[in-house]
Kinemage of the C-alpha trace (Angstrom):
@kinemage 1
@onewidth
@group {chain A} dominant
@subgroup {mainchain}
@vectorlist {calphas} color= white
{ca unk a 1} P 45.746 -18.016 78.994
{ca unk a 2} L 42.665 -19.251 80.052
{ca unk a 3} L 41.420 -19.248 83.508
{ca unk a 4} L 39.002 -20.983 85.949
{ca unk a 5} L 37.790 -20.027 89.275
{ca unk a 6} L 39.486 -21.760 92.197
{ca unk a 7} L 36.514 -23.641 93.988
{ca unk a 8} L 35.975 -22.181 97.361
{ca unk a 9} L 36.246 -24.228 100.628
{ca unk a 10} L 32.231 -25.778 100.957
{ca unk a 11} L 31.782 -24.858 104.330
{ca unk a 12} L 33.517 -21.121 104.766
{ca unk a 13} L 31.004 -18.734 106.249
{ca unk a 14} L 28.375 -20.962 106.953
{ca unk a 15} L 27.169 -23.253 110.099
{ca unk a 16} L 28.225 -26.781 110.653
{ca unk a 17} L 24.420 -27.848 110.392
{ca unk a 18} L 23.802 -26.414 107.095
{ca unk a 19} L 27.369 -27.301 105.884
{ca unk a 20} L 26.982 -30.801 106.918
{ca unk a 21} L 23.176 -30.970 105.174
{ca unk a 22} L 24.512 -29.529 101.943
{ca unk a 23} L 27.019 -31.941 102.398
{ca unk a 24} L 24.699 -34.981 102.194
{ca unk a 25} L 22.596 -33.435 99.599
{ca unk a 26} L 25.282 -33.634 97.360
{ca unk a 27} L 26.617 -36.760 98.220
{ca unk a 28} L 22.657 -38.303 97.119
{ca unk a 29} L 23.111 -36.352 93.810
{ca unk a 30} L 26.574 -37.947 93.393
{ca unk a 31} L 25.088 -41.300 93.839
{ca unk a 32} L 21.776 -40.564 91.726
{ca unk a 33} L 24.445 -39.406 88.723
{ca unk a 34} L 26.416 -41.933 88.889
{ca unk a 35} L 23.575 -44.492 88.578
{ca unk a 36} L 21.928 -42.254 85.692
{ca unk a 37} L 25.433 -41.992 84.092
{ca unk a 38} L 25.658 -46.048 83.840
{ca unk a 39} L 22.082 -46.346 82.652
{ca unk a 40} L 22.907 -44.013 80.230
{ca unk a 41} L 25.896 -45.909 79.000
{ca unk a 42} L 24.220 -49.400 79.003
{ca unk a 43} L 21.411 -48.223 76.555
{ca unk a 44} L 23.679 -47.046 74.356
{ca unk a 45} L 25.996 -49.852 74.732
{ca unk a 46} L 22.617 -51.409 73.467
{ca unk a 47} L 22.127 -49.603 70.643
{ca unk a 48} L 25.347 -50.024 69.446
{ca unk a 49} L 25.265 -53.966 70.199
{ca unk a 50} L 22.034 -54.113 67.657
{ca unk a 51} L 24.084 -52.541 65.534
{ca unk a 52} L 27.350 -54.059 64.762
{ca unk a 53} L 25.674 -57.208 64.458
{ca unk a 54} L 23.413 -56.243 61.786
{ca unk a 55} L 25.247 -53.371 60.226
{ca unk a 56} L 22.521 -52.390 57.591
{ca unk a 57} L 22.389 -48.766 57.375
{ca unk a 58} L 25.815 -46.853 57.419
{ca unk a 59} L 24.818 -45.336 53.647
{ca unk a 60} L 27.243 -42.904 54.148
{ca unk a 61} L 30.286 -44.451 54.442
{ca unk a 62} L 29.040 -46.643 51.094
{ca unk a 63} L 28.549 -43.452 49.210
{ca unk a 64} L 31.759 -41.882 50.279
{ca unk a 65} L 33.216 -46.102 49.206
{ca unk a 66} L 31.201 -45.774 45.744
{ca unk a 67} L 33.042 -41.869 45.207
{ca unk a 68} L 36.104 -43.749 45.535
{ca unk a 69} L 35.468 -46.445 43.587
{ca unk a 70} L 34.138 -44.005 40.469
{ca unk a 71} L 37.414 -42.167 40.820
{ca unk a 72} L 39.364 -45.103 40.459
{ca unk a 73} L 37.892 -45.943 37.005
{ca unk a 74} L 38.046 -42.483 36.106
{ca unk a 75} L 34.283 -41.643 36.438
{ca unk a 76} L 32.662 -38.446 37.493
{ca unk a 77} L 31.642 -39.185 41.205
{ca unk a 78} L 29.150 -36.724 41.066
{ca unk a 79} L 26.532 -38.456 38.837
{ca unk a 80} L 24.942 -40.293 40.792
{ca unk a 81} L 24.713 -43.088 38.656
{ca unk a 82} L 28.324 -43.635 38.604
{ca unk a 83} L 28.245 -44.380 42.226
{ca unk a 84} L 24.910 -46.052 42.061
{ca unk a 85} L 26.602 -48.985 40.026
{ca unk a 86} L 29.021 -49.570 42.849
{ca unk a 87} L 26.863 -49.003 45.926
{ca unk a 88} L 23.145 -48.379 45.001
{ca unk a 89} L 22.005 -51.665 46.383
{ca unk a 90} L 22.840 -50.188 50.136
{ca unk a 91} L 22.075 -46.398 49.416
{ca unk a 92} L 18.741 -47.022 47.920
{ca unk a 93} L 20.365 -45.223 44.356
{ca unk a 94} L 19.368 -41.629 45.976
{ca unk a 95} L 22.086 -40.021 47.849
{ca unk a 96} L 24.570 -38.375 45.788
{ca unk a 97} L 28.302 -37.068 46.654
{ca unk a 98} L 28.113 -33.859 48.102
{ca unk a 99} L 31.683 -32.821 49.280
{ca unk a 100} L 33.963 -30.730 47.352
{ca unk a 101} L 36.921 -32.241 44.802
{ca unk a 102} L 39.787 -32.086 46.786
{ca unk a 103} L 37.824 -34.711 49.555
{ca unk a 104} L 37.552 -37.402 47.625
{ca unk a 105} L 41.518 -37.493 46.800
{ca unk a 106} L 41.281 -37.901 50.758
{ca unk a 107} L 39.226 -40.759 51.010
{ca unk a 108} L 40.935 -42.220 47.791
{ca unk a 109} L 44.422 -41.957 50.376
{ca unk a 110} L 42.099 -43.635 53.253
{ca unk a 111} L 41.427 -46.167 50.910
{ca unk a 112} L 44.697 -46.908 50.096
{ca unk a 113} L 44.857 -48.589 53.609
{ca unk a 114} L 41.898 -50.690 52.725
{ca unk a 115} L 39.293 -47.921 54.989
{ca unk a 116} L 36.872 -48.603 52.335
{ca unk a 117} L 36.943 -52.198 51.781
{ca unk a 118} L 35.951 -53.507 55.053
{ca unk a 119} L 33.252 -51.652 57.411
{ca unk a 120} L 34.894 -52.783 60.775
{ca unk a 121} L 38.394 -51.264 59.584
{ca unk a 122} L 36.376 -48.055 58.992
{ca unk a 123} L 34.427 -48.491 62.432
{ca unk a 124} L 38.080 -48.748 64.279
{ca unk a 125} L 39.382 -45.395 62.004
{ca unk a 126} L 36.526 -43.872 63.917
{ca unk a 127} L 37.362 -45.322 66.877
{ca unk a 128} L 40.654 -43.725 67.243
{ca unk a 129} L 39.172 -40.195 66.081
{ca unk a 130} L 37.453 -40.330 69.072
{ca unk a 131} L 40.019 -41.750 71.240
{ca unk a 132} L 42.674 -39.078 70.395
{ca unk a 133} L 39.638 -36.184 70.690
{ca unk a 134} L 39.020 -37.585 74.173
{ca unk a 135} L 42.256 -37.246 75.040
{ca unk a 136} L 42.851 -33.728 73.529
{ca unk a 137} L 39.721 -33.370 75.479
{ca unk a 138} L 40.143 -34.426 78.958
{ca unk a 139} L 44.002 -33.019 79.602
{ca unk a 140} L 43.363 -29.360 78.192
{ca unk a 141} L 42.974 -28.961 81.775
{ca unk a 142} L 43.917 -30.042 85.108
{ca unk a 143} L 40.884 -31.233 86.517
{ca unk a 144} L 39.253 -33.834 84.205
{ca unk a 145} L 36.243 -35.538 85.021
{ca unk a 146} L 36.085 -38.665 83.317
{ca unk a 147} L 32.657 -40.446 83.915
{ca unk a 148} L 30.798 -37.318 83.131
{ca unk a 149} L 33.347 -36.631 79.753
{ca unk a 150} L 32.238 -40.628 78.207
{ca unk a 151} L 28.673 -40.067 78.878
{ca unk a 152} L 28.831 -37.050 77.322
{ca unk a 153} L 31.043 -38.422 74.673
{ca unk a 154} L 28.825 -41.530 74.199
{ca unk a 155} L 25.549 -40.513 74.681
{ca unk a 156} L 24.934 -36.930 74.147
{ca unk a 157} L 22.409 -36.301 71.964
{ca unk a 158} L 22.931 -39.536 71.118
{ca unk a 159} L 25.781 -38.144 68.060
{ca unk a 160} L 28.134 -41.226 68.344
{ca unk a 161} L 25.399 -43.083 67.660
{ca unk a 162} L 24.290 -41.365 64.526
{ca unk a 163} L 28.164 -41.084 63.021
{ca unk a 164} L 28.357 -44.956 63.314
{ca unk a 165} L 24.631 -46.172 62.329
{ca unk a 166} L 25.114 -43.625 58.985
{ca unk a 167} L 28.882 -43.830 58.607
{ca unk a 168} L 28.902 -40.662 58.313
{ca unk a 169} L 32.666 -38.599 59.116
{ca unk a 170} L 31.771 -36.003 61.213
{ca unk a 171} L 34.340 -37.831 64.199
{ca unk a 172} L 36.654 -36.074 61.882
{ca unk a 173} L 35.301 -32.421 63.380
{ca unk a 174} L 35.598 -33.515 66.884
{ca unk a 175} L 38.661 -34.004 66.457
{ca unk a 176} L 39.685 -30.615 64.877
{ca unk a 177} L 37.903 -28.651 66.964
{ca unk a 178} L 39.730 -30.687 70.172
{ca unk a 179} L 42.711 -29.470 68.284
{ca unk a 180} L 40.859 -26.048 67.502
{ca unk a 181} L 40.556 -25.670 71.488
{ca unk a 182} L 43.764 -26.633 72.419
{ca unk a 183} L 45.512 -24.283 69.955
{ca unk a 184} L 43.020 -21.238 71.154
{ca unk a 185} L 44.035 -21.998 74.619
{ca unk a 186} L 47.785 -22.067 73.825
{ca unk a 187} L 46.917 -19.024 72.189
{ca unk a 188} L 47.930 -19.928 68.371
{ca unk a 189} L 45.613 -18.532 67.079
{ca unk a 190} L 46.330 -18.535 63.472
{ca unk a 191} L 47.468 -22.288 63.386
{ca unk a 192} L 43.301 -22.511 65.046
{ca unk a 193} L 42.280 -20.787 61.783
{ca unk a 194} L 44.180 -22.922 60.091
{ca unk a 195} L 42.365 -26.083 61.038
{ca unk a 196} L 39.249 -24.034 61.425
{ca unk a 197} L 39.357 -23.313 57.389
{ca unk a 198} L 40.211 -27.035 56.878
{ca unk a 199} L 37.050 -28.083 58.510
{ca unk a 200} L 34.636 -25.725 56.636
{ca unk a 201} L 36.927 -26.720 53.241
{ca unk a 202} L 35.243 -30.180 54.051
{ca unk a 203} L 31.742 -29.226 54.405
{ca unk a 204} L 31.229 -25.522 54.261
{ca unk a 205} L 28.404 -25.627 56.876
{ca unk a 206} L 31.005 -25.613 59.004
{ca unk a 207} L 32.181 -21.949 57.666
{ca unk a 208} L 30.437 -20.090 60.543
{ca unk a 209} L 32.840 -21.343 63.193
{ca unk a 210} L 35.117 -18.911 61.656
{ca unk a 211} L 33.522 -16.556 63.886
{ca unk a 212} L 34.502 -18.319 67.104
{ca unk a 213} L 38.163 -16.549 66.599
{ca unk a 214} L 36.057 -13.342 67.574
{ca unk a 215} L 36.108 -14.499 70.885
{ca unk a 216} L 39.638 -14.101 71.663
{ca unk a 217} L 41.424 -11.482 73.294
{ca unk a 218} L 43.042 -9.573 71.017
{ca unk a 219} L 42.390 -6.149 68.970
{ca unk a 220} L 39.852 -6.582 65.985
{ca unk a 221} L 42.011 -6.261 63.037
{ca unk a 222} L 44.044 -9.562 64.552
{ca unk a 223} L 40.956 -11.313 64.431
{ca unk a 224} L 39.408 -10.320 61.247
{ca unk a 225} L 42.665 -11.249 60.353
{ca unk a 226} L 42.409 -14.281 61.427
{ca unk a 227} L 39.098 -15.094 60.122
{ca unk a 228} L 40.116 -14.042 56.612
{ca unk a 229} L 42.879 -16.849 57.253
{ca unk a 230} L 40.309 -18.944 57.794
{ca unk a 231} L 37.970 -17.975 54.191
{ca unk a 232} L 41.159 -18.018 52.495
{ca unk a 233} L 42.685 -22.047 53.568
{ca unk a 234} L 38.614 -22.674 51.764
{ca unk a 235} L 39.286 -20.699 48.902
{ca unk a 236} L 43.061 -22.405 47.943
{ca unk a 237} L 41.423 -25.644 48.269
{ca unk a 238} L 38.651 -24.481 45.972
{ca unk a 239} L 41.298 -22.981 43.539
{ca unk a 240} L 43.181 -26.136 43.708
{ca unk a 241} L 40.722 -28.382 43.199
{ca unk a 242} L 39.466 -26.580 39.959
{ca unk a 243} L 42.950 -26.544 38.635
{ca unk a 244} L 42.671 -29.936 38.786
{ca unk a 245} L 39.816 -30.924 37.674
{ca unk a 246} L 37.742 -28.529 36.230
{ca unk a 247} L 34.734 -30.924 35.107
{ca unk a 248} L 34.505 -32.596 38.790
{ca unk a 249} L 34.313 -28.885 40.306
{ca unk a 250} L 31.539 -27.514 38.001
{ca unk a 251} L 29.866 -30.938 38.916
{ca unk a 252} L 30.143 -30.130 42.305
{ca unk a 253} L 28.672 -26.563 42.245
{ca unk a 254} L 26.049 -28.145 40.313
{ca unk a 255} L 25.307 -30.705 42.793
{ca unk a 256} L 24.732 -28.078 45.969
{ca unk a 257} L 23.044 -25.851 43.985
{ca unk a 258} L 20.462 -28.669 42.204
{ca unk a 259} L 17.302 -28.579 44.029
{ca unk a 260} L 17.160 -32.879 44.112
{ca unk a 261} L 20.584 -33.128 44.895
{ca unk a 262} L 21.649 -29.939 47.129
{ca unk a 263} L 21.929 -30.824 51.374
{ca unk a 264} L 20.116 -27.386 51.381
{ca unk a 265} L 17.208 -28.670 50.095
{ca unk a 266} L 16.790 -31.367 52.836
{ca unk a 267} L 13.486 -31.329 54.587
{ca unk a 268} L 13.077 -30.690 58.548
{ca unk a 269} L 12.489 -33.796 60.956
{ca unk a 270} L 14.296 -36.128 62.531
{ca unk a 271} L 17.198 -36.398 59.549
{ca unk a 272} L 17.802 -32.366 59.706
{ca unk a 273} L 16.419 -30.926 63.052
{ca unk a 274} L 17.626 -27.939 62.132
{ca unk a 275} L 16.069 -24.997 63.839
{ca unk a 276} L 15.031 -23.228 61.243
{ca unk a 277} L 13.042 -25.730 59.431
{ca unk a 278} L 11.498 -26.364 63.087
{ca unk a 279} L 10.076 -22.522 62.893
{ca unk a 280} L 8.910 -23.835 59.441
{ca unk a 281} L 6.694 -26.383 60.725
{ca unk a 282} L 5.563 -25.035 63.663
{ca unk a 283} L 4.459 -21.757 61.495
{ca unk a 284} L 3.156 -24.016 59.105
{ca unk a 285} L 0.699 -26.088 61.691
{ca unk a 286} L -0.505 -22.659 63.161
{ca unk a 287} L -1.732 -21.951 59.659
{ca unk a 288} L 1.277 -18.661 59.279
{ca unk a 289} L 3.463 -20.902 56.774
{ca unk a 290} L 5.484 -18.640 54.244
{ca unk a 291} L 8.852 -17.575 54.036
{ca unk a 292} L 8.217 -13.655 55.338
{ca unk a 293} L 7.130 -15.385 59.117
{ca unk a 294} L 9.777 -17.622 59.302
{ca unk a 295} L 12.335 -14.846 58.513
{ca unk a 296} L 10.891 -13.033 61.051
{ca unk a 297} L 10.689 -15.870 63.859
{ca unk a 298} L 14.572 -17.007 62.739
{ca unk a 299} L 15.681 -13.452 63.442
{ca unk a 300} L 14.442 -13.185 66.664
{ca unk a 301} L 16.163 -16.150 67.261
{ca unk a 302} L 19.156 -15.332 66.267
{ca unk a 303} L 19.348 -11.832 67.761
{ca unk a 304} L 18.359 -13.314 71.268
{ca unk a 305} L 21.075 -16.322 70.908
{ca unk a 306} L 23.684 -13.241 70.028
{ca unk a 307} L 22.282 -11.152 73.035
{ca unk a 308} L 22.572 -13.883 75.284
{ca unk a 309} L 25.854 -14.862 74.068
{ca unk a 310} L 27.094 -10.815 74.681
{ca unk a 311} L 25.825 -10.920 77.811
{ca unk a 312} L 27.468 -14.013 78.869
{ca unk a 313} L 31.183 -13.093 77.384
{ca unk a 314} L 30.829 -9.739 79.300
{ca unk a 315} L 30.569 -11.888 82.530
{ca unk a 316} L 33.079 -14.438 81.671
{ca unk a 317} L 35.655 -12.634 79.522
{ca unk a 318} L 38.384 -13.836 81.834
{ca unk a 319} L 37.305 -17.617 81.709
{ca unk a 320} L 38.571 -17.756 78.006
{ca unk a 321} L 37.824 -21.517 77.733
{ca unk a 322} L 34.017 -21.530 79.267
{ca unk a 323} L 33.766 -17.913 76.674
{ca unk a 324} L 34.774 -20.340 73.716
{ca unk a 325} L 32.506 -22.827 74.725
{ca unk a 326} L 29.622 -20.672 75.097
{ca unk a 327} L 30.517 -19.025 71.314
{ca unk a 328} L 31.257 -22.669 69.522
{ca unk a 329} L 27.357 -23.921 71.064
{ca unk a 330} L 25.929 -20.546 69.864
{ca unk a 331} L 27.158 -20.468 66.696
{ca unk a 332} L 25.835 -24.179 66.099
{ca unk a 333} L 22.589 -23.043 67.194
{ca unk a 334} L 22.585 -20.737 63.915
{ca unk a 335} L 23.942 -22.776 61.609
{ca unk a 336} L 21.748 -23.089 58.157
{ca unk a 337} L 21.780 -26.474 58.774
{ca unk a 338} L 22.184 -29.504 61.191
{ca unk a 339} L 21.791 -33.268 60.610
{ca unk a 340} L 22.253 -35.590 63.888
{ca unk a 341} L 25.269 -36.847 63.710
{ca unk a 342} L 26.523 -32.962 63.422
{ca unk a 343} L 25.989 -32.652 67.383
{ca unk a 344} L 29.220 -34.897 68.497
{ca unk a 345} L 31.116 -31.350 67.927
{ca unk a 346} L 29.007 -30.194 71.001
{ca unk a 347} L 31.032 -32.432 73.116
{ca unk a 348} L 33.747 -29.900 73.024
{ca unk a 349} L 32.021 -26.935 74.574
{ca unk a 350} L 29.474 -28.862 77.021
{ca unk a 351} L 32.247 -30.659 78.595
{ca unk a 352} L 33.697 -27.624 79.548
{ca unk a 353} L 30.344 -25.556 79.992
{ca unk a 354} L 29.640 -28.717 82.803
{ca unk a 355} L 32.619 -30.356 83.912
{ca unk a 356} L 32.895 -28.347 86.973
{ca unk a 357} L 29.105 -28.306 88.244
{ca unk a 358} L 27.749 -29.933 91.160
{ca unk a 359} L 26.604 -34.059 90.225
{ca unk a 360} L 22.594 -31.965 90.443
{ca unk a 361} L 23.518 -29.777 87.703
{ca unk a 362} L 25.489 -32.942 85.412
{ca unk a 363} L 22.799 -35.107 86.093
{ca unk a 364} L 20.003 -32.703 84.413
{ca unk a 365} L 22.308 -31.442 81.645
{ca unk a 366} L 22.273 -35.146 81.094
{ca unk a 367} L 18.404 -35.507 80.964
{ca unk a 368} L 18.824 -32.496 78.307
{ca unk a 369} L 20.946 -34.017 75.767
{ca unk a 370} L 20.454 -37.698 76.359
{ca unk a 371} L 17.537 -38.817 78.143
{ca unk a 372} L 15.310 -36.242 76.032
{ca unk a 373} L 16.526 -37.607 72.467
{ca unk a 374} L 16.945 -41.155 73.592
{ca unk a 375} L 12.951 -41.369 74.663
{ca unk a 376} L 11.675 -39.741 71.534
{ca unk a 377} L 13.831 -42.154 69.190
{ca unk a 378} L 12.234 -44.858 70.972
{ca unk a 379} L 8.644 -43.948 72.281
{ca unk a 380} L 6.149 -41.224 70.238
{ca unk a 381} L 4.084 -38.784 72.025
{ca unk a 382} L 1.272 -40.914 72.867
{ca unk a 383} L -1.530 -39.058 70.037
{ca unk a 384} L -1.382 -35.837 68.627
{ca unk a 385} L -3.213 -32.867 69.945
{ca unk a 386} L -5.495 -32.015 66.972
{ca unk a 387} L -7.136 -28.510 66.551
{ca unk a 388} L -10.292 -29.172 68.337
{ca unk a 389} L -8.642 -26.491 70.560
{ca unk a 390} L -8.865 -22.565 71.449
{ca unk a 391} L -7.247 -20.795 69.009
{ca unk a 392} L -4.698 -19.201 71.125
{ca unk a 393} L -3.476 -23.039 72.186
{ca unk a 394} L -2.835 -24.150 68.520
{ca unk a 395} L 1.302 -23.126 68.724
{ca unk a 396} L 1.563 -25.286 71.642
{ca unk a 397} L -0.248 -28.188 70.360
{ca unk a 398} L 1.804 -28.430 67.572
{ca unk a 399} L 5.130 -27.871 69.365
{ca unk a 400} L 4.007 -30.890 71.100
{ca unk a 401} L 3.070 -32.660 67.956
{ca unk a 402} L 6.983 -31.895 66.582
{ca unk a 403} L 8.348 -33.274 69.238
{ca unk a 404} L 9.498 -36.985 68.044
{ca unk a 405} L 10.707 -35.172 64.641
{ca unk a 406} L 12.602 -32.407 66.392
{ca unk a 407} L 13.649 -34.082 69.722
{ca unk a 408} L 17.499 -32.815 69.339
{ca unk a 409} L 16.701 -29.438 67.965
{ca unk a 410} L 14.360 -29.185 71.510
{ca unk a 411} L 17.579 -30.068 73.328
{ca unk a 412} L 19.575 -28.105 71.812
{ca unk a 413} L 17.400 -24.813 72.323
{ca unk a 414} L 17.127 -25.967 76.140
{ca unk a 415} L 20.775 -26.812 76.669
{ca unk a 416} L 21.638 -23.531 75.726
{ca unk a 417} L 18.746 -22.092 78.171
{ca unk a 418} L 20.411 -24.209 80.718
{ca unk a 419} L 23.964 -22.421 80.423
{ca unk a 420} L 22.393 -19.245 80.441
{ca unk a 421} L 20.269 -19.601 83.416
{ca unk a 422} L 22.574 -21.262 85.221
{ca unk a 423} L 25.459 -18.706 84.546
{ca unk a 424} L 22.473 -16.196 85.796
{ca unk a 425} L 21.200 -17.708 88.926
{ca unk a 426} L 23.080 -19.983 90.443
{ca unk a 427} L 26.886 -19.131 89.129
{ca unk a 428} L 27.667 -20.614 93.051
{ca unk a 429} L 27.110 -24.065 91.695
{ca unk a 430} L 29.923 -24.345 89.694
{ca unk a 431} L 32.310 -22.709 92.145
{ca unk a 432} L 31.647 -25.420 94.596
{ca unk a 433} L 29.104 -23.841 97.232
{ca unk a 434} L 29.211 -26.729 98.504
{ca unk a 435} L 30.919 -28.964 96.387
{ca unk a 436} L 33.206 -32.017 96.509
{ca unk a 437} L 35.727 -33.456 94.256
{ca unk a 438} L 34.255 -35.739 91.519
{ca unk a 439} L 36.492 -38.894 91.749
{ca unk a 440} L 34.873 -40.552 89.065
């Protein structure tokens, strides 16, 4: 079972006078979060607002509505034109289907209760996704902090956002890996595989969180087991949906693998901040573009995000829950690819990475994931920093210039900085030296 440090009475060892300042210190922080926390929520209550009442993007959900729709008159969904005829006036005719057979006899039973014909009864599926995650959420434990789990929820890198202004599905994760947590926790872990395998049969980014049953307590075999439980839900899927249709699986395979149709193929920015691509363009702007650099820059990366990520479960192998957490945000951070809406999965191991910190710590985790990604969708860096530089400044001018494009892949490198430091240095902070009960 997992386990979290009893806080620690605030003022035990130390003098009233220094008790009673720390005291007041945090009692300004818990007033400056709070007030952050709302502003927070009222911008995005903004966003949202502009949105539902001039719903003009959500080109997901009408290509997952046209897939449907070419199934139903027995059309291969994966031509593109075959959708196009349905929903190319809202998708600009360019996005193709890019999830596996056996999905689309999902959203064909979603569509059944009329998901598909009306926007707002698709808004309100996603709606209750994140309801019920919230819930799984909030009562895995007994010490839920609520203000700090919707701002998270609602504004963190600024996810919810994305998943309703694309209609894209990715709610759908949250939700399994809320159920993902609460199964680990309970310690089934092969009904966590289970669901883990279901999510990476939907989009097989999502394969590397296979790995996160590493983290668990048991001996190796077990959870190579476990992972292999995982590989093999994907694989019956994959088997079943060739049995069934042959022609639509072969058009699938060709669809991810095509070069103008494969999500592998998508270029870096502000529609995939993945980090990778990132090392891409920042190589490329230093003039040290090729593919032997970036290799070289993405394995350092990944080595130090594994390093850090060893170093931190050796510390906090008996706090199963923050040692999940800690694995699930890694193990984003390498995966081969990340498109915004992707990040409302990190609500799972934040909230639990943070729920438990002094309002000082909340409140800049806050500027981190929301604050950060909110100002660069809004303002641009003022001018870019052009090459009339010394040579040895050129990296950081450009990392400046990528900025806008790569605002959530920034916060994402720095969030994880954040948990490491702050497991490091001040580890106090979270057991409540001082500290006082978030009522919120």
């Amino acid at each position: 079972m997992f386990h979290i440090p009893p806080n620690k009475p605030s003022g035990e060892g130390k003098r009233p006078e220094l008790h009673d300042a720390s005291e007041l210190e945090e009692r300004l922080w818990k007033i400056v979060y709070i007030i952050f926390c709302l502003a927070l929520l009222t911008l995005t209550a903004y966003q949202f607002l502009v949105l539902l009442q001039d719903p003009k993007t959500v080109w997901d959900y009408h290509v997952f509505a046209g897939a449907v729709q070419a199934l139903d008159h027995g059309q291969n969904p994966y031509i593109p034109a075959n959708i196009n005829q349905y929903v190319g006036k809202y998708t600009g005719g360019v996005l193709p289907f890019t999830y596996p057979p056996h999905t689309l006899y999902f959203f064909w039973l979603l569509d059944l209760f009329l998901v598909f014909h009306s926007l707002a009864i698709y808004y309100g599926v996603l709606v209750v996704l994140l309801l019920i995650s919230g819930y799984l959420i909030v009562t895995l434990d007994q010490r839920p902090q609520y203000l700090f789990f919707t701002t998270l929820l609602l504004t963190g890198f600024m996810a919810a956002y994305a998943n309703f202004v694309t209609g894209n599905k990715d709610i759908l994760f949250l939700l399994l890996f809320a159920l993902v947590f609460v199964l680990l926790v309970h310690e089934r872990y092969w009904q966590s595989s289970i669901l883990i395998g279901l999510a990476a049969a939907v989009s097989l980014i999502m394969t590397p969180f296979a790995a996160l049953i590493l983290a668990v307590r048991r001996p190796i075999p077990q959870r190579l087991a476990w992972m292999f439980l995982s590989a093999g839900v994907v694989a019956v899927l994959f088997a079943v949906s060739y049995c069934i249709n042959p022609a639509y699986f072969n058009s699938y395979i060709g669809t991810v693998t095509g070069q103008s149709t494969s999500p592998m193929y998508d270029r870096g920015g502000s529609t995939t901040p993945t980090p990778y691509l990132l090392f891409w363009d920042l190589l490329n702007g230093v003039n040290l573009g090729g593919m032997l650099p970036v290799a070289i820059v993405s394995f350092v990366y990944v080595v130090l995000i594994l390093y850090a990520t060893w170093n931190y479960g050796k510390k906090n192998r008996e706090d199963t829950l923050k040692l999940y957490s800690l694995v699930m945000l890694a193990i984003f951070m390498m995966l081969p690819r990340i498109k915004p809406y992707d990040f409302i999965v990190l609500v799972v191991p934040l909230y639990y990475l943070f729920k438990d910190c002094s309002y000082k710590m909340k409140s800049l985790v806050l500027v981190v994931i929301s604050l950060v990604p909110y100002y660069f969708s809004v303002f641009s860096p003022a001018h870019s920093i052009h090459r009339d530089l010394p040579l040895f400044l050129w990296p950081f001018a450009q990392a400046y210039n990528l900025l806008e494009p790569y605002a959530l892949t920034y916060s994402l490198i720095l969030i994880f900085l954040v948990v490491i430091l702050h497991d490091r240095l001040t580890l106090a902070d979270c057991q409540g030296e001082p500290r006082m009960p978030e009522k919120s």
